[in-house]
C-alpha positions in Angstrom: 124.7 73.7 114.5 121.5 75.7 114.1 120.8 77.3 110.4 119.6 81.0 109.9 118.6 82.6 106.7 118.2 86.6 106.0 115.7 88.9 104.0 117.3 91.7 103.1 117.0 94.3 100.1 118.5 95.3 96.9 120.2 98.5 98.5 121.8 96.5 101.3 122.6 93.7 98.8 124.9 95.9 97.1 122.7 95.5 93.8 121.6 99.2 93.8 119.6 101.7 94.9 116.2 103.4 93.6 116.9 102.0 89.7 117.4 98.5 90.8 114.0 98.8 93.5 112.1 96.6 90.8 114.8 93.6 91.4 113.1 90.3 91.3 113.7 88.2 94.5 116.5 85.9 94.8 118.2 83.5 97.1 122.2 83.3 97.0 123.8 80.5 99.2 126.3 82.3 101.9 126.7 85.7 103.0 125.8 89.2 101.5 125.8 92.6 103.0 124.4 92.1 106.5 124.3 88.8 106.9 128.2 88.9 107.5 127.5 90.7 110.6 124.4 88.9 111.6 127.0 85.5 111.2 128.9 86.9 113.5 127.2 87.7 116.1 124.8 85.0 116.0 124.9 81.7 117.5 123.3 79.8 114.5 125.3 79.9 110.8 123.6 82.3 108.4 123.3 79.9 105.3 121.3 82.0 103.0 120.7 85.1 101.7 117.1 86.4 100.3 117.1 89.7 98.0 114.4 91.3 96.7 113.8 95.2 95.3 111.5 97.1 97.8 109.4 98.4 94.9 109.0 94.8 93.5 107.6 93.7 97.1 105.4 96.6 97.2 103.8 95.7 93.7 104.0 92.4 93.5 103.4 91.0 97.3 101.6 88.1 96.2 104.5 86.8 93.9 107.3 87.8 95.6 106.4 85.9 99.1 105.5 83.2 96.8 108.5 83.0 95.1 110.6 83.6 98.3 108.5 80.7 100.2 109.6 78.6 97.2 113.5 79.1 97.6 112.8 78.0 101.4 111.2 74.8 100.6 113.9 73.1 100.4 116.0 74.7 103.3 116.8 73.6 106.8 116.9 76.6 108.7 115.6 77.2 112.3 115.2 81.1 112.8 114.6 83.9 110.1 115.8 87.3 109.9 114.4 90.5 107.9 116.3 93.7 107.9 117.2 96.0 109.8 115.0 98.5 108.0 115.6 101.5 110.0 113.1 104.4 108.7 112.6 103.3 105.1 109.2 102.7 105.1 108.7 100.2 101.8 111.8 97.9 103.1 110.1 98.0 106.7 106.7 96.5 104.7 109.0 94.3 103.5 110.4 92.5 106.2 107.0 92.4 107.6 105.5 90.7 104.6 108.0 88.3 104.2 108.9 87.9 107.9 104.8 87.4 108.8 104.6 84.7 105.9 107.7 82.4 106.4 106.5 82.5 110.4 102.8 81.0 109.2 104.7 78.9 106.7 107.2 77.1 108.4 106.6 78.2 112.3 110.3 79.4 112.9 110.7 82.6 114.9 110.8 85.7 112.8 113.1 88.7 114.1 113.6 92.1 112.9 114.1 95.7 113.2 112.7 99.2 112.6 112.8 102.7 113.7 109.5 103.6 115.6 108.5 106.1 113.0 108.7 102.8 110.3 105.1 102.2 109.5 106.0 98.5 109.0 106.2 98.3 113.0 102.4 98.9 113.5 101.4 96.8 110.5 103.3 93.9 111.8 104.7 93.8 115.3 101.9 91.1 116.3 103.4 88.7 113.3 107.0 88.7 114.2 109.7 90.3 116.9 110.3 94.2 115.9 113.2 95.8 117.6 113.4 99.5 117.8 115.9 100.3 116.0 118.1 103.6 114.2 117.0 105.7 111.5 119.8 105.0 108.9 122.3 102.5 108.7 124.7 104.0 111.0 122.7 102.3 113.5 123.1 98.8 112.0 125.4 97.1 114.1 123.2 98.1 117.3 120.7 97.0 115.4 121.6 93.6 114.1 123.0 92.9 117.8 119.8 93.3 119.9 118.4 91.2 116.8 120.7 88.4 117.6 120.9 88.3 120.9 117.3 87.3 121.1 117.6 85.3 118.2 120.7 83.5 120.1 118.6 83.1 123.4 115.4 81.4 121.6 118.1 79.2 120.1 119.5 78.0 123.3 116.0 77.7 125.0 116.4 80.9 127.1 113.5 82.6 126.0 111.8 85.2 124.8 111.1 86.9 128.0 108.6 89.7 128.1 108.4 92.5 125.3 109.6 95.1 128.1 112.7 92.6 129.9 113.8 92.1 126.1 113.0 95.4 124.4 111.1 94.2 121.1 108.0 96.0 120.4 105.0 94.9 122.8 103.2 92.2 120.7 99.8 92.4 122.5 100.3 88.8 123.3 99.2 87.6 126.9 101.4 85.0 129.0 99.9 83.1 132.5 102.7 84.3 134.6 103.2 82.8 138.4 104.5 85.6 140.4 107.3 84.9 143.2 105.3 86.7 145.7 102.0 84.9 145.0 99.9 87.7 146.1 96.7 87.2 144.9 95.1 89.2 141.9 92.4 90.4 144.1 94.8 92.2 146.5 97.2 93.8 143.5 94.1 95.6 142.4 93.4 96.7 146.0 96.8 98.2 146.2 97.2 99.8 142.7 93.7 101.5 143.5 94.7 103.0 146.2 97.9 104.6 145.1 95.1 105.9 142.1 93.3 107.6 144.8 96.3 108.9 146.8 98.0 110.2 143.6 100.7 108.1 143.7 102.6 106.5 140.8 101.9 102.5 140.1 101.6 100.2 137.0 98.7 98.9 135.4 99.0 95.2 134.5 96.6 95.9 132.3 97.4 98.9 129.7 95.5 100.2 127.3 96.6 101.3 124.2 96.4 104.9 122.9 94.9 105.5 119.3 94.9 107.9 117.5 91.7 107.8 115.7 89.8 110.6 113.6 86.2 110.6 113.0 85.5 109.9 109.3 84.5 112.8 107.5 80.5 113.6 106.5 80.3 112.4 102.4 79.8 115.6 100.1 76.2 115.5 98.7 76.9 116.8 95.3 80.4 116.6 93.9 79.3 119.0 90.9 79.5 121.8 93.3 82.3 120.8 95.2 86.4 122.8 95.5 88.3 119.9 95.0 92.2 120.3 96.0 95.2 118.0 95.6 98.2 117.2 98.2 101.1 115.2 97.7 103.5 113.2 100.0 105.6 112.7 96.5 107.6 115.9 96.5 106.2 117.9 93.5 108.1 121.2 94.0 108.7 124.0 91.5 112.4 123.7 90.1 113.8 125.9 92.2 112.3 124.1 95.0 111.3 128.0 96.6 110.5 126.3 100.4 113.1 124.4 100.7 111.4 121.0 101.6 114.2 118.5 102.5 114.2 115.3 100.5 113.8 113.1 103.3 112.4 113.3 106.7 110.8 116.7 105.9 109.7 119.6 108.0 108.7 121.7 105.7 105.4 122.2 103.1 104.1 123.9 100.3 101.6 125.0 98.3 102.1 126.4 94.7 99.4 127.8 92.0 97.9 125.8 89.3 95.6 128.6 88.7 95.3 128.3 84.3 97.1 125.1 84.1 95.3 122.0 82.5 98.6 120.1 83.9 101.5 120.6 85.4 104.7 121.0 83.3 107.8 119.1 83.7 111.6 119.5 85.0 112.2 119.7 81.0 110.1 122.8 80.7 111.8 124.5 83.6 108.3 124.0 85.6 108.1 121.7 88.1 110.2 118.3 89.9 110.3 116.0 92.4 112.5 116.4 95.3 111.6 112.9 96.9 114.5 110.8 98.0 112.4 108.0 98.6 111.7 107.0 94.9 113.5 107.4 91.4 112.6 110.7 90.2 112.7 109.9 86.5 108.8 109.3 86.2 108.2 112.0 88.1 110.2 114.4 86.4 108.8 113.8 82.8 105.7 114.0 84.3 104.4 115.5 87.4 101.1 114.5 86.4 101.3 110.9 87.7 102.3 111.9 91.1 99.7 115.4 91.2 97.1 114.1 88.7 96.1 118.0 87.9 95.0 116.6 83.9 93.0 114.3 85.4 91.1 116.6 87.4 90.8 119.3 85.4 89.0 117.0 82.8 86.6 116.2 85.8 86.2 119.8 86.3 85.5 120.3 82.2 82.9 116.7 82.3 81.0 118.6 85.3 81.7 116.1 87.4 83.0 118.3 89.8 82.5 121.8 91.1 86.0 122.8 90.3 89.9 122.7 91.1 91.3 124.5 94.1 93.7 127.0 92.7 96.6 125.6 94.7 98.6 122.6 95.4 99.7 121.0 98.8 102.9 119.4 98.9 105.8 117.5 101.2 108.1 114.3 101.3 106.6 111.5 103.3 109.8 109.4 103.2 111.1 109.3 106.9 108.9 112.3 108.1 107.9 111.3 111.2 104.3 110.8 112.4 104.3 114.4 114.2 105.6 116.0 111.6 103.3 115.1 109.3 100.2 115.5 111.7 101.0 119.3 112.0 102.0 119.9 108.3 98.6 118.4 107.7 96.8 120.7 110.0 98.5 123.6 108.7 97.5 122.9 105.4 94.1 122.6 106.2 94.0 125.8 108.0 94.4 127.5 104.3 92.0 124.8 102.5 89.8 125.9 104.9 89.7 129.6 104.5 89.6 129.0 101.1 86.6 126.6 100.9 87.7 123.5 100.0 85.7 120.6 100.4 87.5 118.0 100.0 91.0 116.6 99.1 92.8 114.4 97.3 96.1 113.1 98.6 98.5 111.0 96.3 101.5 109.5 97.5 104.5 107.3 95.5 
């Protein structure tokens, strides 16, 4: 019978959630979490079980895939699973790390799943199958079955088929295909040219891509005269949290003073928190400084080294807040920086 082995995380693991993030990976023989399901519905038994914290991928890639590739050594396993990861960006980096390293490693189809807005599907869709998938883990047993099934057809030799006939991200990976028709390439063009000109509708066989790309901005010639500001995808709120910005998959933004502050105070002092869902607050919260480095600034601003520190702060949740979203929370931030004659700004994240 063929052998499959799972990545998944230290949430889905049942280890824990944000204070367990740092969990060192490890391999446990058998089923945990998802990989019941994925047995299941696979046709291939799940032997193994990776786990490993999302925060101890993110900061320690390099040792983590090495450690990981070192449990598989020793394995016999013919396809490899990573996730679901849904929207949860770090776990989505994750399964792409991991998944793009045991493919180059030991040349076993890789197979996952992520929402669209997951920015592990752009970093890695070339490297391994991506399905879209859910947001949150309602979604997971639609998720874990379009994962199988094509796991269960390259197992019996049925394919992969096309990115579109299968539904899995569009690699950017070009097949020779012989059509049943065999019309000749020459005469397809012909045809889709003419329904160009005639306005009708017809499908490129060769489509381009749409990127989104903005122009790099001109350098600022003397910092020493520059408005510097900061913005935050880490949720630094006041306590009260005034705007209401959600904790996860935000819509909302806001921008408080710092006018007179050499840093911001903490939740302790009744001043300022995070509201991010995405991280554990506790760091945060006893200082807002590491996530808004206002001290660090100012003492910029008191060295000369620049002109000085925009009077306000700009501020959201990036966890599951979509890519449109964010676009025109950014814009209407700038609106104000602008007005205000800002040059340039700093944006932290977690």
């Amino acid at each position: 019978m063929k052998k499959a082995i799972i990545y998944i995380n230290q949430f889905f693991a049942g280890i824990g959630g944000e204070e367990e993030a740092d969990h060192q990976p490890e391999i446990r023989e058998g089923l945990v979490g998802p990989a019941m399901l994925l047995n299941q519905l696979s046709d291939a038994e799940v032997t193994d079980t990776i786990i490993c914290g999302d925060n101890f991928m993110g900061s320690n890639e390099e040792e983590a895939v090495e450690k990981i590739l070192g449990f598989l050594e020793d394995k016999e396993f013919d396809i490899f699973f990573a996730g679901p990861a849904f929207q949860a960006g770090r776990y989505g980096n994750a399964c792409g790390v991991i998944g793009k390293a045991v493919k180059e490693a030991f040349d076993v189809p890789v197979i996952s799943s992520m929402n669209e807005e997951n920015p592990g599907v752009d970093m890695f869709k070339k490297d391994i199958y991506i399905f879209p998938g859910g947001k949150s883990a309602a979604k997971m047993k639609d998720d874990m079955a379009k994962m199988a099934e094509l796991g269960n057809k390259i197992l019996n030799g049925e394919g992969p088929l096309t990115a579109e006939e299968e539904g899995f991200f569009t690699r950017g990976i070009r097949h020779q295909v012989w059509l049943e028709d065999s019309k000749p390439a020459a005469d397809r063009a012909i045809e889709m040219l003419l329904k160009k000109v005639n306005g009708e509708e017809f499908k490129s066989e060769l489509p381009i891509p749409k990127i989104d790309r903005v122009p790099i901005a001109e350098p600022i010639k003397d910092l020493s005269e520059a408005t510097i500001a900061l913005a935050t995808s880490g949720g630094i709120v006041p306590v009260d949290n005034p705007d209401k910005i959600q904790s996860a998959s935000a819509t909302r933004w806001g921008r408080y003073s710092v006018e007179g502050l050499d840093n911001l105070p903490n939740r302790e002092a009744g001043e300022f928190k995070t509201i991010h869902a995405g991280y554990d607050p506790a760091a945060a919260d006893a200082n807002p400084d590491r996530v808004v480095p206002l001290d660090a600034l100012r003492a910029y601003e008191e060295e000369g080294r620049i002109g000085k520190v925009h009077e306000y702060f700009y501020t959201t949740v990036g966890t599951g807040t979509t890519e449109a979203e964010a676009a025109r929370m950014g814009q209407e931030m700038v609106e104000y920086m602008k007005d205000e004659g800002v040059d340039a700004v700093i944006l932290t994240s977690t």
